[in-house]
C-alpha positions as CSV (number, residue, x, y, z in Angstrom):
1,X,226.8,227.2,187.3
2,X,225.9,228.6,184.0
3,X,227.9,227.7,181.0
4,X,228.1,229.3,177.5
5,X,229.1,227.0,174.7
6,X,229.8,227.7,171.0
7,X,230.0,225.3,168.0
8,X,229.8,225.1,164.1
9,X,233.1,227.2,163.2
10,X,235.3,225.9,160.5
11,X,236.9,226.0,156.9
12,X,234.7,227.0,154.0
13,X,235.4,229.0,151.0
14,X,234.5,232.0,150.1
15,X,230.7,231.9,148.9
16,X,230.2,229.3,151.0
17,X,227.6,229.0,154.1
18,X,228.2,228.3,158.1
19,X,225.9,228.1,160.6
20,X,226.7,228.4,164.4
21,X,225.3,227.5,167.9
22,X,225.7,228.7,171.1
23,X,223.3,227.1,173.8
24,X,223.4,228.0,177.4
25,X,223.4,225.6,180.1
26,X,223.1,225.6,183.8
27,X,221.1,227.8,186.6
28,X,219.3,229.8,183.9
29,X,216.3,231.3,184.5
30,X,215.9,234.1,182.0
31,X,217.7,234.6,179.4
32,X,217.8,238.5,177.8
33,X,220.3,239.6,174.9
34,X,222.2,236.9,173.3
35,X,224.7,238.1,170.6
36,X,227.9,237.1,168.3
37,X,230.6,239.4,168.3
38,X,234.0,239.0,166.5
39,X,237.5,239.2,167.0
40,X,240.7,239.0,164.7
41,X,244.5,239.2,165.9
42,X,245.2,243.1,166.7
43,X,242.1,244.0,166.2
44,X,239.0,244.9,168.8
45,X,236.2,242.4,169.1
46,X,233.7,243.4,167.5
47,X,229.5,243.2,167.3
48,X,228.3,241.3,164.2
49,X,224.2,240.9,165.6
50,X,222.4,240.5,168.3
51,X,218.9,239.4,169.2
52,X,216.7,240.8,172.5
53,X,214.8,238.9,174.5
54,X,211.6,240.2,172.6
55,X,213.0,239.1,169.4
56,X,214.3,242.6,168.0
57,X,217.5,242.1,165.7
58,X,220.7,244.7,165.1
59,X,223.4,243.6,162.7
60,X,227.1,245.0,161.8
61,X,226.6,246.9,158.6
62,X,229.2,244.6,156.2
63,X,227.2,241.6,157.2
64,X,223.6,242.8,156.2
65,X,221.5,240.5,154.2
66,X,224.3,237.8,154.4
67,X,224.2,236.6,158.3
68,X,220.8,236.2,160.3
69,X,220.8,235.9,163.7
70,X,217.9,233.8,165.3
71,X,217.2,232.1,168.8
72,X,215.2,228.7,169.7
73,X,214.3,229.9,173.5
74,X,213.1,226.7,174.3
75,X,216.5,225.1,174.1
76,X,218.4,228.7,175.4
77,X,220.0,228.3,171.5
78,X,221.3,231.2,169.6
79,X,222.3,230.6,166.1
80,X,223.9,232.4,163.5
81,X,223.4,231.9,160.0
82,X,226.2,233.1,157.6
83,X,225.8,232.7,153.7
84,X,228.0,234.2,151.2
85,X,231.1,234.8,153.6
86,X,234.1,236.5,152.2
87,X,237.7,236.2,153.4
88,X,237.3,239.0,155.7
89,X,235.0,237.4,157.5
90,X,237.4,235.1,159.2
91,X,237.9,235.8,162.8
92,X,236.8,234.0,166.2
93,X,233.2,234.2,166.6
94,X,232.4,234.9,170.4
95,X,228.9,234.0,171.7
96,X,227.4,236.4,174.4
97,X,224.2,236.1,176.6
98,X,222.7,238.0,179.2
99,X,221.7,235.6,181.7
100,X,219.6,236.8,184.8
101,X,221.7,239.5,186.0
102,X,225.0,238.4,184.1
103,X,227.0,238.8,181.2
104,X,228.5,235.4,179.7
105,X,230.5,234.5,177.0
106,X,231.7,231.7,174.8
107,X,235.4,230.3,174.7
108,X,234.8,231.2,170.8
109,X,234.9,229.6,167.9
110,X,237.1,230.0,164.7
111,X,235.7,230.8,160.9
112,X,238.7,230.9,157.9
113,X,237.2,231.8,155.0
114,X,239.5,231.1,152.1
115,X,239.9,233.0,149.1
C-alpha cells in the first residue's frame, strides 16, 4: 500500500520562509510527476509547481522566483521551498505523485501567512 504524506506547514509572517515534504512510502516502484497544488475555503485547488520524473519544473505565475520545487529521488521526497510568502499565500498545501500507474495525494497540510 502506497502512502503519501505531507509535513512542514505552519505559522509564519509575511516575508518569512517555509519549506515542505512530502515523501512517498509503500509498494513504489517508479515514481513520475510529483506536485503541490493548493486549496483555500470556496475556492478550486489549485497547481502551485510541479516536477517530472526527468526533472523539468512548471510553477503558478504569482509564485515565480519565490517557491522552488525540487525532489530527492532516492528517498521518493518532494519538497517545496517558499521564501517571501504573502498573506495570500495561505491555503492547504496538497502533495500529489504519480506513482506507477496511479494518482496519490496528501491529506494536506496548512500554511497562514500573517500580515
Amino acid at each position: 500500500q502506497v502512502q503519501v504524506v505531507e509535513s512542514g506547514g505552519g505559522l509564519v509572517q509575511a516575508g518569512g520562509s517555509l519549506r515542505l515534504s512530502c515523501a512517498a512510502s509503500g509498494s513504489v516502484f517508479r515514481i513520475g510527476t510529483m506536485a503541490w497544488h493548493r486549496q483555500t475555503p470556496g475556492k478550486q485547488r489549485e497547481l502551485v509547481a510541479t516536477m517530472t520524473g526527468g526533472g523539468t519544473t512548471n510553477y503558478l505565475d504569482s509564485v515565480k522566483g519565490r517557491f522552488t520545487i525540487s525532489r530527492d529521488n532516492a528517498k521518493n521526497t518532494v519538497y517545496l521551498q517558499m521564501n517571501s510568502l504573502k498573506p495570500e499565500d495561505t491555503a492547504v498545501y496538497y502533495c500529489y505523485a504519480k506513482i506507477d500507474t496511479s494518482d496519490y495525494w496528501g491529506q494536506g497540510t496548512q500554511v497562514t501567512v500573517s500580515s
